[in-house]
C-alpha positions as a Python dict, from the first residue, in 0.01 Angstrom:
ca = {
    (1, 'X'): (0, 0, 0),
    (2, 'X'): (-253, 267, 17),
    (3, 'X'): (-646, 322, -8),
    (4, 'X'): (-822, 506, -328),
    (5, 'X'): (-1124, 567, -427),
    (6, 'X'): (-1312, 435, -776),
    (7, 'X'): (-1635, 574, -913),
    (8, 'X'): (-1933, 299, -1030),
    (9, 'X'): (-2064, 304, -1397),
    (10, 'X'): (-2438, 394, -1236),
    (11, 'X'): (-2311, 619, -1003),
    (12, 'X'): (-2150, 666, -648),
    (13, 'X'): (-1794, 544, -570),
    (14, 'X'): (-1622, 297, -364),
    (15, 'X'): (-1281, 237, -212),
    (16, 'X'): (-1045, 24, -292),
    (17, 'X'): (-697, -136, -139),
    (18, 'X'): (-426, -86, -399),
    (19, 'X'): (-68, -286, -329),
    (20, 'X'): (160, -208, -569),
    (21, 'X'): (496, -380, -690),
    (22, 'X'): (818, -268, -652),
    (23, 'X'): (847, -268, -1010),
    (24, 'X'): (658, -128, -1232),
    (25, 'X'): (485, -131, -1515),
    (26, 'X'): (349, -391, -1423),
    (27, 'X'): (59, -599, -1523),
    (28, 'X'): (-293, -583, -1298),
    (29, 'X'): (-490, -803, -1088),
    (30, 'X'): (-839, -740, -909),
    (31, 'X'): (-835, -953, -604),
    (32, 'X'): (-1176, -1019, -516),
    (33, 'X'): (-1281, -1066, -166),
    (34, 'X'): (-1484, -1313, -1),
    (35, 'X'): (-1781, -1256, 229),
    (36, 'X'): (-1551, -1100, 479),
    (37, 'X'): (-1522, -774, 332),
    (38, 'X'): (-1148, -627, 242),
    (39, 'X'): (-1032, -725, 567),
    (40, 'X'): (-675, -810, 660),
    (41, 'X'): (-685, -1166, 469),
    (42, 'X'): (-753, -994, 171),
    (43, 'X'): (-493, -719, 181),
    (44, 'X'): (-220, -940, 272),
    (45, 'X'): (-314, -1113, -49),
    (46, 'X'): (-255, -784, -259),
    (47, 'X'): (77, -768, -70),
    (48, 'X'): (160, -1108, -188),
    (49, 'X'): (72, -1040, -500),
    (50, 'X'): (221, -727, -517),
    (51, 'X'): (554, -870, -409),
    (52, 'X'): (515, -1113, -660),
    (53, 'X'): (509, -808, -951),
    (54, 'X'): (135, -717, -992),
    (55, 'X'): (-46, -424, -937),
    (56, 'X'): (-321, -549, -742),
    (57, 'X'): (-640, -390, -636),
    (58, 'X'): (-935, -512, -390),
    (59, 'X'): (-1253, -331, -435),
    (60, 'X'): (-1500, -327, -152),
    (61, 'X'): (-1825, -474, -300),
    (62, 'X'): (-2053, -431, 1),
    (63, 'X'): (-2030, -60, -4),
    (64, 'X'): (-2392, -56, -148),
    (65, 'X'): (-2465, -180, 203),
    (66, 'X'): (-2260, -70, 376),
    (67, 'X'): (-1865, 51, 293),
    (68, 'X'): (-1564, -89, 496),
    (69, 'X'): (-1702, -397, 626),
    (70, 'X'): (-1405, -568, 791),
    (71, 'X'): (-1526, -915, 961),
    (72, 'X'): (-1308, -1267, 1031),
    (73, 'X'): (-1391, -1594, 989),
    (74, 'X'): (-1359, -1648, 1366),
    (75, 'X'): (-1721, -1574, 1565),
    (76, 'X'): (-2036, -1706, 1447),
    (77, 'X'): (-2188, -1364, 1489),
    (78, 'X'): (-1928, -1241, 1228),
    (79, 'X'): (-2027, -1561, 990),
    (80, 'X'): (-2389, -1460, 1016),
    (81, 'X'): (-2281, -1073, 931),
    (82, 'X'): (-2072, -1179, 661),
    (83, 'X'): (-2373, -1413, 511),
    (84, 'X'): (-2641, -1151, 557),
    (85, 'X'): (-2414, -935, 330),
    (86, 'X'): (-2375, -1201, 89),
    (87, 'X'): (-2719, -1242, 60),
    (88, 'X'): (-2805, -895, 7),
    (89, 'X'): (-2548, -831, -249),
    (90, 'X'): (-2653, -763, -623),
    (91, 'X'): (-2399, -960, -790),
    (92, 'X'): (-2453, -791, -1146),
    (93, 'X'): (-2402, -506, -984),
    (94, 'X'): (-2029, -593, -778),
    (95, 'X'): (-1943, -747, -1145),
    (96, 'X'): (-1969, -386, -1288),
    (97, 'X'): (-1762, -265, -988),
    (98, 'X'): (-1538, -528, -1084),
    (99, 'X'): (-1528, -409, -1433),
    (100, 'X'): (-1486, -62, -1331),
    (101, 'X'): (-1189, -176, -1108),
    (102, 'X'): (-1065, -308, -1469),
    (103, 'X'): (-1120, 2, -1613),
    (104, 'X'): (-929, 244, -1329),
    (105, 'X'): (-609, -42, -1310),
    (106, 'X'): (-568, -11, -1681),
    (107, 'X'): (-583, 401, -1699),
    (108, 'X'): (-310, 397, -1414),
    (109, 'X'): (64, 485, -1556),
    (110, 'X'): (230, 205, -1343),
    (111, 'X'): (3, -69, -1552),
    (112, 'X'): (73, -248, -1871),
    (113, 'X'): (-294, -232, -1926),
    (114, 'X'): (-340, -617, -1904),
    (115, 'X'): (-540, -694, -1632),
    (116, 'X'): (-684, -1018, -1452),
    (117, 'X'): (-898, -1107, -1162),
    (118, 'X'): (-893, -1384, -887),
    (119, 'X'): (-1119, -1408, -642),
    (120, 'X'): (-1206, -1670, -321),
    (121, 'X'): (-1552, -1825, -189),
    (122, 'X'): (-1811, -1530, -319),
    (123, 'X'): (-1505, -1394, -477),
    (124, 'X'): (-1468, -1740, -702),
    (125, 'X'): (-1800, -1712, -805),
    (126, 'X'): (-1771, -1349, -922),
    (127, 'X'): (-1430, -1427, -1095),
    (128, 'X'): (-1647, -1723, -1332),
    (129, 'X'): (-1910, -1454, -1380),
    (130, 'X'): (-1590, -1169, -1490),
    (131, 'X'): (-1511, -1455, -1737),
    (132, 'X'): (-1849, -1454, -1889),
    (133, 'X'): (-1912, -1102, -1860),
    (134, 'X'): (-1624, -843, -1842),
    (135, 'X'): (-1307, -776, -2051),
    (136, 'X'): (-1063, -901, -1805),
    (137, 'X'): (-760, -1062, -1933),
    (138, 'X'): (-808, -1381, -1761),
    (139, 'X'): (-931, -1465, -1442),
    (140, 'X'): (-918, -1746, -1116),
    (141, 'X'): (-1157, -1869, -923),
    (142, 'X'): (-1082, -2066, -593),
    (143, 'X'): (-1327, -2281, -444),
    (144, 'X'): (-1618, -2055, -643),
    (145, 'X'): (-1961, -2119, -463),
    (146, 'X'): (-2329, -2223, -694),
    (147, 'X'): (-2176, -2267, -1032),
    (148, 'X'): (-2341, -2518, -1141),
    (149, 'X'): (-2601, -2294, -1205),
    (150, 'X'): (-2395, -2109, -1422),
    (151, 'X'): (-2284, -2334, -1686),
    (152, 'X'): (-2481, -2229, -1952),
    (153, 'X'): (-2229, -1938, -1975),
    (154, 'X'): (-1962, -2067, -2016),
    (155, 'X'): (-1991, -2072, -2420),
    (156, 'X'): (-1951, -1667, -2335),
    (157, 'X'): (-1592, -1722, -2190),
    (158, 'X'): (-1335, -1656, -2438),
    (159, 'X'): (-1031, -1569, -2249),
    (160, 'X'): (-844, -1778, -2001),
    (161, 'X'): (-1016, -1894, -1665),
    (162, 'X'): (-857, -2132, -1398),
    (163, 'X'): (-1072, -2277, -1123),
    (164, 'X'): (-961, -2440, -818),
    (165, 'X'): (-1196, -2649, -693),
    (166, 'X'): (-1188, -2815, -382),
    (167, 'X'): (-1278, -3174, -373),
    (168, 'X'): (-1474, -3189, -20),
    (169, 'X'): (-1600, -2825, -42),
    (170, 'X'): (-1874, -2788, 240),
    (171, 'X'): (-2077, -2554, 3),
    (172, 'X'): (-2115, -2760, -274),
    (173, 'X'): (-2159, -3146, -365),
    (174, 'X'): (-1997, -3400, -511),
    (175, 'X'): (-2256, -3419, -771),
    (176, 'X'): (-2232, -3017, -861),
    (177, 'X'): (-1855, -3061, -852),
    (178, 'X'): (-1864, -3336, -1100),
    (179, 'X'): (-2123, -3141, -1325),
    (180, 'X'): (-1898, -2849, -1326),
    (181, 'X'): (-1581, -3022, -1426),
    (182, 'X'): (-1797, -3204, -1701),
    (183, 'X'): (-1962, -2877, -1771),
    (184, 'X'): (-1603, -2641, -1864),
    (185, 'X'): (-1455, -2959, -2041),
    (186, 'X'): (-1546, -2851, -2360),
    (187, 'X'): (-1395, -2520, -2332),
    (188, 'X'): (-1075, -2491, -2425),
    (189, 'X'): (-972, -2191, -2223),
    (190, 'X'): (-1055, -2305, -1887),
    (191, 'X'): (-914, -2514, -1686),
    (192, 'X'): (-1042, -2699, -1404),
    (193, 'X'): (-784, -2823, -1118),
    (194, 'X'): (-1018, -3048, -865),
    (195, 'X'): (-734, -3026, -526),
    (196, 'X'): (-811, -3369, -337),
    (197, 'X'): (-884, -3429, 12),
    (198, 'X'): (-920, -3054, 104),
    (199, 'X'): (-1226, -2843, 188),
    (200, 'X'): (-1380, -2518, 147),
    (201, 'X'): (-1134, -2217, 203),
    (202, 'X'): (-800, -2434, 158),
    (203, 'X'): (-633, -2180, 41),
    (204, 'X'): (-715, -1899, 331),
    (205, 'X'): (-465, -1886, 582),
    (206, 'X'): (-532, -1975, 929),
    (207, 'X'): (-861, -2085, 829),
    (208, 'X'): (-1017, -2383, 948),
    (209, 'X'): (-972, -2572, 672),
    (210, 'X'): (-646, -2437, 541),
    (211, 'X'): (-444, -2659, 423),
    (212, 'X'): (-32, -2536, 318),
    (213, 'X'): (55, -2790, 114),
    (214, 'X'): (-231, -2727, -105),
    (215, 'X'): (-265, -2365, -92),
    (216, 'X'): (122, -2362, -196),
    (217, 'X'): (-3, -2563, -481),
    (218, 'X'): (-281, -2370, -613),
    (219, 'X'): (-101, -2038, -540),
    (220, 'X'): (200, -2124, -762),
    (221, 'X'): (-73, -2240, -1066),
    (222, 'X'): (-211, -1906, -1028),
    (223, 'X'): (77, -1700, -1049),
    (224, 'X'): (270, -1936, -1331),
    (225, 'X'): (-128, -1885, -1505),
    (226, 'X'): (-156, -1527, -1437),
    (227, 'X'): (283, -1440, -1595),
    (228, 'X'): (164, -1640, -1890),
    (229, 'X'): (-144, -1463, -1984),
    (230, 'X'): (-82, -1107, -1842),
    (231, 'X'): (235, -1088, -1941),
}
C-alpha cells in the first residue's frame, strides 16, 4: 500500500493510492471514488481488492480543486463539502485522469496489462462514462448517479460493463431506473443487476444505508465479473 504520483494528458499530475496483491502479475483495477475524496472507505477498497489479486489504483479526481480531499459521510458540513466538489468537477476531464490511470497501471511490470474500473455514487457514473469513452477492459458501476441522461451512449460501449443499481436509490427515480434498465437492454455487453429493497450507497460500509447482505452480493458479481474478463 503506498502513494504515487500520475501525470494528466493536459498537464499537471495527481496522486494516486496504489494497493497491490501479494501476487503478481496481476491484472488492474481503477477504483473510482465517490464524492468523498480517496478517503479511508476508498483505500480499504483497494486493500480488498488487492487481497483479492488485483492491482488496484484510486486516483484523486478533485486535485484540480483541490488535491487530498479526505471527507466522511458523517457531518452535514462534510456532505455539503463533498457536493460542492462534485459540482465543480469537470467530469471529461477526471475521465482522462481515469484513462491516464489506465495508461500508468498497464506500463507497471507487476500488471498483465488488462485493466478495469469500478467506481461508487460519482464514481458509478464515471465508470458508465469509462465504458463509453476509454479503453478499459471492462468496467462496474454501483449505484451510478444521472444516467439516464446518458443513454444515448451506450451504442459506444463495446466491452463489458456491470451496473448495480439500487432499487430505492435516493438520487434517482423509479422512472429513471426503469428507463435505464430498458435503455442497456439492447446491449449485449452490459448487464444491469437492479438489488431490491436497498438504497443509495448499499454497498459502503457503515453507511447509512449499507446493507451486508447485499453488498456481499454485489461484491462477489464484481469480482466473479472482473476474473472473467481481466483475466
Amino acid at each position: 500500500m503506498t502513494e504515487v504520483t500520475i501525470s494528466a494528458a493536459d498537464g499537471g499530475q495527481f496522486s494516486a493510492y496504489v494497493a497491490r496483491p501479494a501476487r503478481t502479475p496481476a491484472a488492474g483495477l481503477v477504483v473510482i471514488q465517490e464524492i468523498f475524496g480517496v478517503n479511508t472507505v476508498m483505500r480499504e477498497l483497494c486493500d480488498d481488492y488487492a487481497a483479492q489479486g488485483f492491482l488496484a489504483v484510486c486516483p484523486d479526481l478533485f486535485w484540480r480543486q483541490k488535491p487530498g480531499v479526505q471527507l466522511t459521510d458523517k457531518t452535514q458540513e462534510e456532505w455539503n463539502q463533498a457536493f460542492a466538489y462534485m459540482n465543480g468537477m469537470d467530469q471529461d476531464k477526471a475521465v482522462e485522469d481515469l484513462q491516464a490511470t489506465v495508461t500508468w497501471l498497464r506500463g507497471q511490470g507487476d500488471c498483465t496489462g488488462k485493466v478495469g474500473s469500478v467506481g461508487y455514487c460519482l464514481g458509478g457514473r464515471l465508470a458508465f462514462m469509462m465504458a463509453t469513452r476509454s479503453d478499459a477492459d471492462a468496467n462496474v458501476g454501483y449505484y451510478g448517479v444521472g444516467l439516464g441522461g446518458m443513454l444515448g451512449e451506450v451504442p459506444r460501449i463495446t466491452r463489458p460493463l456491470l451496473l448495480h443499481i439500487a432499487e430505492l436509490d435516493k438520487f434517482s427515480t423509479p422512472e429513471e431506473r426503469d428507463q435505464v434498465v430498458a435503455g442497456v437492454a439492447g446491449n449485449g455487453r452490459i448487464t444491469a443487476k437492479v438489488h431490491p429493497g436497498v438504497n443509495h450507497a448499499f454497498a459502503r460500509p457503515g453507511g447509512e444505508h449499507w446493507d451486508a447482505a447485499t453488498a456481499a452480493d454485489a461484491n462477489t458479481r464484481t469480482i466473479d465479473f472482473f476474473r472473467t474478463h481481466l483475466g
